[in-house]
Every structure is written in structure tokens, then in C-alpha cells.
BAFI-3210 file (N, C-alpha, C; in Angstrom, 3 decimals, decimal comma, padded with zeros to 6 digits):
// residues 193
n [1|2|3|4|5|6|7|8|9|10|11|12|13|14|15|16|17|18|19|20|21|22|23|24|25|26|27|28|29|30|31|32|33|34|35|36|37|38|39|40|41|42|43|44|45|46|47|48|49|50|51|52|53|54|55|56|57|58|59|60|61|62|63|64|65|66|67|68|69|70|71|72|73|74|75|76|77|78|79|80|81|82|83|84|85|86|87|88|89|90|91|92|93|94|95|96|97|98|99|100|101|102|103|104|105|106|107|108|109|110|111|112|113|114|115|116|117|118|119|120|121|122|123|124|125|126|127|128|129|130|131|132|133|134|135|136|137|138|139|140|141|142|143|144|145|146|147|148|149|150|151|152|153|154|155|156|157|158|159|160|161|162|163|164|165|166|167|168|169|170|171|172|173|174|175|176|177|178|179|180|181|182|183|184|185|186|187|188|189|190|191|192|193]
n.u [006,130|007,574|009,976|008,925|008,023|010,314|011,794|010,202|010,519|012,880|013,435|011,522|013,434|015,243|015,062|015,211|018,103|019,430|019,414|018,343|015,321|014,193|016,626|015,728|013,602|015,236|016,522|017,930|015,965|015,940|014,508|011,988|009,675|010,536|010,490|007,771|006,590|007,787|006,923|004,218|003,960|004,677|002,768|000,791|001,119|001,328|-001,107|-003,505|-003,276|-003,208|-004,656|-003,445|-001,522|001,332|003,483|003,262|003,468|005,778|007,509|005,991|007,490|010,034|010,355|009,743|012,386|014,030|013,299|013,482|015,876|017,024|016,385|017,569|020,579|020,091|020,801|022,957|024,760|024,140|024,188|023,890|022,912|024,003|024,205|021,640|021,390|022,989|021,318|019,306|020,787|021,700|019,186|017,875|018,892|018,871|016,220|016,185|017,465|015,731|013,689|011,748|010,925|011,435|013,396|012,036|012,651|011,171|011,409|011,358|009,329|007,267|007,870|007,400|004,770|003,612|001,355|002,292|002,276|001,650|-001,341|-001,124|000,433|003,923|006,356|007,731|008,436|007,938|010,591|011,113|013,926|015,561|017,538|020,550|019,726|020,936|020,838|018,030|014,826|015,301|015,290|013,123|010,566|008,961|005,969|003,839|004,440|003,162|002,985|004,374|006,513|008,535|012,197|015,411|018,646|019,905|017,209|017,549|020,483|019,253|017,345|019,374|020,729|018,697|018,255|021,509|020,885|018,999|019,748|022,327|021,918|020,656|022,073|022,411|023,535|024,174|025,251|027,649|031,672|032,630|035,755|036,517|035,147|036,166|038,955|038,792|038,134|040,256|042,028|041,404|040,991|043,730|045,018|047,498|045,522]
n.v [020,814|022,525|020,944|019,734|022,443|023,885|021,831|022,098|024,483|024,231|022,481|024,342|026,289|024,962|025,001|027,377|027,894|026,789|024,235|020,648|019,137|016,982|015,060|014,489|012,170|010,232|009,501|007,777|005,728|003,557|001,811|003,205|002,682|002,695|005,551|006,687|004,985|006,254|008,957|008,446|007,605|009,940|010,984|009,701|010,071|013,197|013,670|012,154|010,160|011,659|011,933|009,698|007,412|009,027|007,472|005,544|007,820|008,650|006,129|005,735|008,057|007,683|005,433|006,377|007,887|006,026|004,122|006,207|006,854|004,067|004,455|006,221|005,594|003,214|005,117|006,273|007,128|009,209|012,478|015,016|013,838|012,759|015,517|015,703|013,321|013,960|016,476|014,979|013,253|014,710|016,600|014,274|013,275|015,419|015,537|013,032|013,632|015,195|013,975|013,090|015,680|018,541|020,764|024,241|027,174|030,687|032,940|032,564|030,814|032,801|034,501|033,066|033,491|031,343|029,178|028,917|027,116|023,619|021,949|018,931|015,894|017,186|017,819|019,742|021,696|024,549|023,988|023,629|023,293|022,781|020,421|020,249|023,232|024,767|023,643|022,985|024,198|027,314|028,733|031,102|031,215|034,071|034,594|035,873|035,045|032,116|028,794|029,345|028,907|027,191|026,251|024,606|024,045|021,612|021,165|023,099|021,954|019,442|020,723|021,995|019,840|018,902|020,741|020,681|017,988|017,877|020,301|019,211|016,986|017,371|019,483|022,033|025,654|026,626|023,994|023,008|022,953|025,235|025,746|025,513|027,906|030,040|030,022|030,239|032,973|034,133|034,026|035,253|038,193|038,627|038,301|040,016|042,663]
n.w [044,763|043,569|042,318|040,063|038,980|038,346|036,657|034,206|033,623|032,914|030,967|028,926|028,010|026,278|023,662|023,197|024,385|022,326|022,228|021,405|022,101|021,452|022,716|025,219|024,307|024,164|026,071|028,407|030,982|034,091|035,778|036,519|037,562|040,520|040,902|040,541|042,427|044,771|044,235|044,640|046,753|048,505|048,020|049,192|051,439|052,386|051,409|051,364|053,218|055,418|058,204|059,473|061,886|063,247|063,247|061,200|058,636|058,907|058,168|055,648|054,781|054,583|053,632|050,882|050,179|049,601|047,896|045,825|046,232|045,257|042,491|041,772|042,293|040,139|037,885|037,736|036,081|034,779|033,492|036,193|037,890|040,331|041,956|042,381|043,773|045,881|046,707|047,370|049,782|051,703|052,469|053,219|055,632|057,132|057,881|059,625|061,337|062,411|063,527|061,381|060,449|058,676|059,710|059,580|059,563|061,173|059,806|056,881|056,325|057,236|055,326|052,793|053,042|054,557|057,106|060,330|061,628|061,853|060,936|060,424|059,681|058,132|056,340|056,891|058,880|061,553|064,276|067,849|069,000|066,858|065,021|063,148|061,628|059,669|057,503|056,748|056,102|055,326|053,298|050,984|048,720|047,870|049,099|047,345|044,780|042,359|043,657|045,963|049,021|051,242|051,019|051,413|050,789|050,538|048,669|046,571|045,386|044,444|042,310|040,977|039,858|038,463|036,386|035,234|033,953|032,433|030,262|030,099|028,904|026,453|025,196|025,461|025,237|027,752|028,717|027,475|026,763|027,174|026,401|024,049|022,333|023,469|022,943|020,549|020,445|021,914|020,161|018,035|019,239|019,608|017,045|014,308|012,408]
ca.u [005,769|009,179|011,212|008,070|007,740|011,892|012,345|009,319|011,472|014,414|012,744|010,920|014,602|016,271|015,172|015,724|019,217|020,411|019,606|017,664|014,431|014,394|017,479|014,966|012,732|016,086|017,421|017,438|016,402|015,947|013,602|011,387|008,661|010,741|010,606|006,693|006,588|008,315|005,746|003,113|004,212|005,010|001,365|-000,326|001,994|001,154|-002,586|-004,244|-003,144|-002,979|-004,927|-003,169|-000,917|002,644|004,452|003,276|003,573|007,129|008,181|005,918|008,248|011,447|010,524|009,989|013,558|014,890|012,954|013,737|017,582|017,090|016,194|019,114|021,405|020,062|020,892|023,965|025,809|023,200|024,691|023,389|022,179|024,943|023,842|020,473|021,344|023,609|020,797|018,454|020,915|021,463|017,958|017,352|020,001|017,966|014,572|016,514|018,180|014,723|012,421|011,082|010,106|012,325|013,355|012,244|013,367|009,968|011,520|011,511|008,050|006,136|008,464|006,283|002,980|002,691|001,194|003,571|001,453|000,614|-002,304|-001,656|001,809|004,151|007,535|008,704|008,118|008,869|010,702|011,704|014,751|016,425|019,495|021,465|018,883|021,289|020,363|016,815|014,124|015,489|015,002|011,525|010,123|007,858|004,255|003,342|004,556|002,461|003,724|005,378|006,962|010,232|012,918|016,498|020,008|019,240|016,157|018,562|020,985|018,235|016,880|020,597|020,851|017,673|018,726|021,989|020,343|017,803|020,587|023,523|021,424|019,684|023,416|022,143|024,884|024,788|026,084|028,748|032,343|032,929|036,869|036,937|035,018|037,239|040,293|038,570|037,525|041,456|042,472|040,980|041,434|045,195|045,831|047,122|044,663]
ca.v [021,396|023,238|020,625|019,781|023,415|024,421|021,012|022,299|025,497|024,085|022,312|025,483|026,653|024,269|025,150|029,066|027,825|026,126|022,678|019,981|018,905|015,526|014,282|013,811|011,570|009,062|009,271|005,924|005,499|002,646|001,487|004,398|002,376|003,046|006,641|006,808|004,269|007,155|010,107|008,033|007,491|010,838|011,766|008,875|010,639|014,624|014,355|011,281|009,497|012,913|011,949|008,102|007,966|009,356|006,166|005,190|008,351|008,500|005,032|005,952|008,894|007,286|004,504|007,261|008,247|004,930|004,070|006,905|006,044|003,296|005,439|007,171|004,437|002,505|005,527|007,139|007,491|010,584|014,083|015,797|012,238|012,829|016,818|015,383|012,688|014,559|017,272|014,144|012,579|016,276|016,105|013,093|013,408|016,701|014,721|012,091|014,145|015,958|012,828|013,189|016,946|019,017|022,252|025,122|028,212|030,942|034,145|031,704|030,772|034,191|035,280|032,183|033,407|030,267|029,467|028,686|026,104|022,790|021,031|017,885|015,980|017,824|016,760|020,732|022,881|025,093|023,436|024,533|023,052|021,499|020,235|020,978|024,136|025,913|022,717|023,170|024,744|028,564|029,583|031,141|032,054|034,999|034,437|036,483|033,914|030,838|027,741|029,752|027,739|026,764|025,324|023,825|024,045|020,071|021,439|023,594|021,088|018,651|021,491|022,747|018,532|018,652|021,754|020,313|016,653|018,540|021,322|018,449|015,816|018,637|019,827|023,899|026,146|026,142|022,976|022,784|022,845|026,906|026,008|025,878|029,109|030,749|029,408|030,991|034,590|034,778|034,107|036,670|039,433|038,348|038,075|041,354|042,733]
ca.w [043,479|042,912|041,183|038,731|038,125|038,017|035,183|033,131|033,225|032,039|029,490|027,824|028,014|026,178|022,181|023,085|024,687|021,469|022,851|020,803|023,264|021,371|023,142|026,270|024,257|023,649|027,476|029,096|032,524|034,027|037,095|036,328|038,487|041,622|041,468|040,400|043,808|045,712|044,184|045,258|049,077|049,297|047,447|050,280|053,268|052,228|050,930|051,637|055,017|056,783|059,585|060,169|062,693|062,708|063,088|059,937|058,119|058,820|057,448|054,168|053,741|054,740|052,365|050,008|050,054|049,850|046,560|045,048|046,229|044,170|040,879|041,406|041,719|039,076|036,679|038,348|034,974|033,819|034,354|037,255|039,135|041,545|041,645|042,912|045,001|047,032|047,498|048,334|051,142|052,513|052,766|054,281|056,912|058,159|058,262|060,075|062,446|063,018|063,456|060,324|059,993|058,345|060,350|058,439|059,806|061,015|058,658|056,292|056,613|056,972|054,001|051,850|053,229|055,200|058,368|060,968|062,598|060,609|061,281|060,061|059,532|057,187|056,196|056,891|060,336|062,715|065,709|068,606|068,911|064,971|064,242|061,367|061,248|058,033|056,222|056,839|055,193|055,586|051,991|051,223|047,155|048,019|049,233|045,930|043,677|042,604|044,256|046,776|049,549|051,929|050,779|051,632|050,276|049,414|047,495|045,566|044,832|043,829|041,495|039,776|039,438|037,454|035,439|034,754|033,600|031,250|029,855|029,535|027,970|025,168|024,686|025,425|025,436|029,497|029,436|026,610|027,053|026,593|026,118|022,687|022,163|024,204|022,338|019,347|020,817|022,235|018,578|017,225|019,907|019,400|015,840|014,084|011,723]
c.u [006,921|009,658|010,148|008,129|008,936|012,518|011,881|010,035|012,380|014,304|012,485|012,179|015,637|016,507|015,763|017,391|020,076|020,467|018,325|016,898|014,555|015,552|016,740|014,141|013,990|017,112|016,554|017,573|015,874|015,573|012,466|009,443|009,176|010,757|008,939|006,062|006,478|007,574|004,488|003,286|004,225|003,168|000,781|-000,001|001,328|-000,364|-003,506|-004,395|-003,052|-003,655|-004,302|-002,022|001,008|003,158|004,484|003,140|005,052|008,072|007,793|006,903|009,508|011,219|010,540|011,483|013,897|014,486|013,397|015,286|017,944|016,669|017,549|020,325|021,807|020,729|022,125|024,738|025,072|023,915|023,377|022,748|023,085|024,933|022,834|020,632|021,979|022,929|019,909|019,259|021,222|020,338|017,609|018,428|019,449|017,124|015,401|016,595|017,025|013,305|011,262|010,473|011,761|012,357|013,091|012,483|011,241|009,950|011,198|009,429|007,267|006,753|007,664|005,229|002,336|002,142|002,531|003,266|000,692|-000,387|-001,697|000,076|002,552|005,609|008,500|007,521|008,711|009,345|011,312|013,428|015,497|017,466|019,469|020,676|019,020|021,087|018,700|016,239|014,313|015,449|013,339|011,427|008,605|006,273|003,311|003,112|003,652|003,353|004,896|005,492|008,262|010,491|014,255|017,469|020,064|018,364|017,002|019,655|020,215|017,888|018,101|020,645|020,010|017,757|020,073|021,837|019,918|019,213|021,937|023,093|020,985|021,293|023,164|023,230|025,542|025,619|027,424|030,487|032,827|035,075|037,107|036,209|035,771|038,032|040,228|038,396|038,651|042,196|042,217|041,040|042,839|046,199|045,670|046,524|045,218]
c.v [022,177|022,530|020,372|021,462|024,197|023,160|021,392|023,933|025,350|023,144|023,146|025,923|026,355|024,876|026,932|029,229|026,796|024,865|022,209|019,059|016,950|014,836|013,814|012,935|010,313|008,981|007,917|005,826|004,662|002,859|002,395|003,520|002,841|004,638|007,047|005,923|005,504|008,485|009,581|007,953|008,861|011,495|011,104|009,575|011,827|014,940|013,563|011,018|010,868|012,768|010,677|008,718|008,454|008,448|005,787|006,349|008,908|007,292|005,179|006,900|008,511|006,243|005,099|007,625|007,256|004,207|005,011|006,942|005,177|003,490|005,757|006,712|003,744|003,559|007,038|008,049|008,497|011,612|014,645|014,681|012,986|014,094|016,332|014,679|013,328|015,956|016,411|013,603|013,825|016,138|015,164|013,218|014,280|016,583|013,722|012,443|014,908|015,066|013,043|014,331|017,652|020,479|023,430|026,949|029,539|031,965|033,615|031,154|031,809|034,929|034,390|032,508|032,306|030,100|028,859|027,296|024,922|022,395|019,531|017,339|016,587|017,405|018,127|021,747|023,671|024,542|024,464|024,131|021,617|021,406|020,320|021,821|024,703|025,511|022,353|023,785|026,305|029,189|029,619|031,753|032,954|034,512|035,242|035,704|032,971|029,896|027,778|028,846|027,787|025,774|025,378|023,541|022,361|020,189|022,076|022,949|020,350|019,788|021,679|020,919|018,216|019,007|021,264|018,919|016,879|019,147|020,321|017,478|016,689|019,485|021,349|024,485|026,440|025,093|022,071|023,262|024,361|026,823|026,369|027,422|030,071|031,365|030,170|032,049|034,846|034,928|034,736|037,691|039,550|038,377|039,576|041,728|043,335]
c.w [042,850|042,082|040,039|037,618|037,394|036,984|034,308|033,119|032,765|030,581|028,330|027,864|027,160|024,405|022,270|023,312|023,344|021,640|022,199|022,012|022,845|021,764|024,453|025,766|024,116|025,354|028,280|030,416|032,531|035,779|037,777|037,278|040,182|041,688|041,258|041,972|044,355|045,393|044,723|046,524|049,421|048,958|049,144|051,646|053,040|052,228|050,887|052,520|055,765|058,030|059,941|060,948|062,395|062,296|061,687|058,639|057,829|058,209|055,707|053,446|053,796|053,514|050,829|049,089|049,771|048,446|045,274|044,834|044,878|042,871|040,763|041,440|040,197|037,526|036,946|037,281|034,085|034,298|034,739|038,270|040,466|042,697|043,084|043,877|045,833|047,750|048,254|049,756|052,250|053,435|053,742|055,597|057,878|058,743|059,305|061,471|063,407|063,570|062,564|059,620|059,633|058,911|059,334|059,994|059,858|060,135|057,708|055,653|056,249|055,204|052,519|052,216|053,498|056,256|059,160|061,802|061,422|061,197|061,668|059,614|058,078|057,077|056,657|057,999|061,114|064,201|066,694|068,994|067,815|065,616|063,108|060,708|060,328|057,258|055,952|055,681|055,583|054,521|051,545|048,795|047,764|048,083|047,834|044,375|043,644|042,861|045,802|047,808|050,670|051,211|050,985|050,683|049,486|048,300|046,506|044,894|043,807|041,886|040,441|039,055|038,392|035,920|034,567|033,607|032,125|030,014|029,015|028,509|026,359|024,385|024,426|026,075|026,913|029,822|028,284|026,937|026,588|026,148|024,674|021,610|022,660|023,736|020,940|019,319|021,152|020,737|017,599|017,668|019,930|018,316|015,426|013,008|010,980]
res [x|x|x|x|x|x|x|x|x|x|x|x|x|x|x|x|x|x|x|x|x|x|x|x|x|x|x|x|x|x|x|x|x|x|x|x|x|x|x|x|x|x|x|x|x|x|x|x|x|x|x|x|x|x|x|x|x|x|x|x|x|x|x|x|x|x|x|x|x|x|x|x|x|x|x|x|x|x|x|x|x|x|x|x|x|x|x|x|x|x|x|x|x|x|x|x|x|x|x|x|x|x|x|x|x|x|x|x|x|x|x|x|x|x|x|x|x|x|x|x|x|x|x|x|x|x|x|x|x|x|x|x|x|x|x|x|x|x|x|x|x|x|x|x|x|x|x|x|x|x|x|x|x|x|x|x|x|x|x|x|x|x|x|x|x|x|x|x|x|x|x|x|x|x|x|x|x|x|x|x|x|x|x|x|x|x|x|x|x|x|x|x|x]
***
């Protein structure tokens, strides 16, 4: 629920930031069925199939990734794709390395007001012994917050990738080339009056 709720933030962002929203209704992506694929596997893995067995809850989410790969391929030449994919193969490398659960860290955890103990398979836990544990889920948004949660230095990538996408495409002053303002603010603190 983070990156839905951190794009629809950078969205409402964009007319207050000087950025025209209708440049997202003219952005062209392309294979926009493979990443609606890859929300659905991960919907059938998280909140449907929760009781089937692992085996096959681990290939739905690996196939997950691998569809959604192929989104992000197909539309490499967007600013912030590259942003994103490189927080998604982060990501996946961690799940990989963890047999499919992503280490989350337990400060981490109690600091989201979660339990520490899933039930039911989850794509993010506490193990007892991760790998690549700093790339884990060790970042927490306050149990106070709505949507609160763990999340991963990949998740943060993913997220600035989003922000940049939204921000560069809308042309809001975050993502404009500040040189030539610059060039104009030294030229006037410079010239004698």
C-alpha cells in the first residue's frame, strides 16, 4: 500500500509544484497488461491463496516480479524506470536470497505496530538467520500512521523512482534543470547596481 499511497502523493503535488498534471494523461506506456498481471499475483499470493501451499505461493510471487520486469523493460526510456527497477531487483535478490520472505528486521517491526509472528505466508518476516539483512525490511513508518508498515531500501528506491516519473513527466520544479536559474540569481547578486 506504500507506493499507491507515496504516487497519489506526488500527484496532489504536482499543480502546487508548478507541474501541469495533464502531462500524465499523454505518457505512453506500453504492456500495461503485464504489470496489472503482476498486481494480481501478488493480490492471489497476499489475500486470496493464503492458505495453498508454499511451493506455489512462491512461484506466484516470483512470477510476479518477472512480469512486472517485463513492464519495466518494455518502457525503460521513462524517467525514474531505472530508479524503480533497480529498487525492484534489490528487492528481489533479498527475497531470493531469503527463500522467498523478505528479512525484516524485529525493531523494525514493533516500531510499525506489527505482530512479529505471521500466520499465514507473507513476502516480509522475522528470520532467524537473513542474508543481506541491511537490504531487508529494517525501515518502519510509525504504527500511528495509516498504512503503517516495513519497508526496504529497494522500497525506497522504488518509491523516489515513482516520485521522480510523476515530478519529471509533469515538469514540477523538483525535477527541472535548476542551472539556468542559478545562472540568473549569480547575475544579479554580481552585477553592480
Amino acid at each position: 500500500m506504500l507506493l499507491p499511497a507515496f504516487t497519489l502523493l506526488a500527484v496532489l503535488l504536482v499543480a502546487p509544484l508548478g507541474g501541469q498534471l495533464r502531462a500524465l494523461t499523454v505518457l505512453r506506456l506500453h504492456g500495461g497488461g503485464l504489470v496489472l498481471s503482476a498486481l494480481a499475483l501478488q493480490v492471489l499470493t497476499f489475500l486470496v491463496l493464503t492458505g495453498a501451499p508454499r511451493a506455489l505461493l512462491l512461484v506466484l510471487h516470483a512470477a510476479s516480479y518477472l512480469l512486472a520486469a517485463g513492464f519495466v523493460w518494455r518502457n525503460r526510456q521513462l524517467p525514474g524506470l531505472w530508479l524503480i527497477a533497480s529498487g525492484a531487483l534489490l528487492n528481489a535478490l533479498v527475497l531470493a536470497a531469503n527463500g522467498g520472505t523478505m528479512p525484516a528486521s524485529a525493531d523494525a517491526v514493533r516500531r510499525a505496530g506489527l505482530p512479529l509472528v505471521e500466520q499465514d505466508y507473507s513476502n516480509s518476516g522475522v528470520l532467524a538467520h537473513p542474508r543481506l539483512a541491511p537490504f531487508g525490511d529494517v525501515l518502519a513508518s510509525p504504527g500511528w500512521l495509516p498504512l503503517h508498515n516495513v519497508f526496504s531500501i529497494g522500497d525506497v528506491l522504488v518509491l523516489l523512482g515513482a516520485g521522480w516519473l510523476v515530478h519529471r513527466s509533469c515538469r514540477t520544479v523538483l525535477a527541472r534543470d535548476p542551472r539556468p536559474a542559478l545562472a540568473a540569481l549569480r547575475a544579479r547578486t554580481t552585477s553592480p547596481a
